[in-house]
C-alpha positions in Angstrom: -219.5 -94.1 -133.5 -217.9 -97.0 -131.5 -219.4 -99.0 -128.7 -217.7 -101.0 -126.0 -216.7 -104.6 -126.8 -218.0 -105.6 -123.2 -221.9 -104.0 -122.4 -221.9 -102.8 -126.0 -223.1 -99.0 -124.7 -221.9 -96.0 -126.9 -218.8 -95.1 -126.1 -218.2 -91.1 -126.9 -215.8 -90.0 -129.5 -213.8 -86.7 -128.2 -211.8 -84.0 -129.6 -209.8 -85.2 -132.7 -211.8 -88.4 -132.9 -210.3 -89.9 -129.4 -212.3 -92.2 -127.6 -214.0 -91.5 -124.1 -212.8 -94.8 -122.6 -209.7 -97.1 -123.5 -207.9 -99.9 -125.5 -207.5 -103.5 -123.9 -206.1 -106.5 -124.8 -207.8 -109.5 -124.0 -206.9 -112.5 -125.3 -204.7 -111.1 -128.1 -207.2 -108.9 -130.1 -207.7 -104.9 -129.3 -211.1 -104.2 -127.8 -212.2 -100.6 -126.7 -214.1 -100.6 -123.3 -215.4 -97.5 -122.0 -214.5 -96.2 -118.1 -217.5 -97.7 -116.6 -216.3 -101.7 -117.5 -212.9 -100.4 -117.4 -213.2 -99.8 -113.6 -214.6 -103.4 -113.3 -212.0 -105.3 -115.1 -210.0 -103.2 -113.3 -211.6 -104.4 -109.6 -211.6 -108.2 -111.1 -207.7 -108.1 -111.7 -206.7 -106.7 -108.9 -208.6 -109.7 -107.0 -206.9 -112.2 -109.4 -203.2 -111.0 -108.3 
């Protein structure tokens, strides 16, 4: 069972032990974050550019 790195909620393990969300890199280390925080970091660059 894995959580996300960011609101540290469950993240759901799929088929053949794939996560239900995705890898990032922030600030050099690999952190899983699941859709729901992935859609905010995603809203939070796009202001940055």
């Amino acid at each position: 069972m894995t959580k996300c790195d960011i609101c540290k909620n469950k993240v759901e393990t799929l088929f053949l032990g794939k996560i239900d969300g995705t890898y990032i890199k922030i600030d050099g280390k690999r952190k899983i974050v699941c859709s729901s925080c992935q859609k905010r970091l995603n809203n939070r660059f796009d202001d940055e550019l």
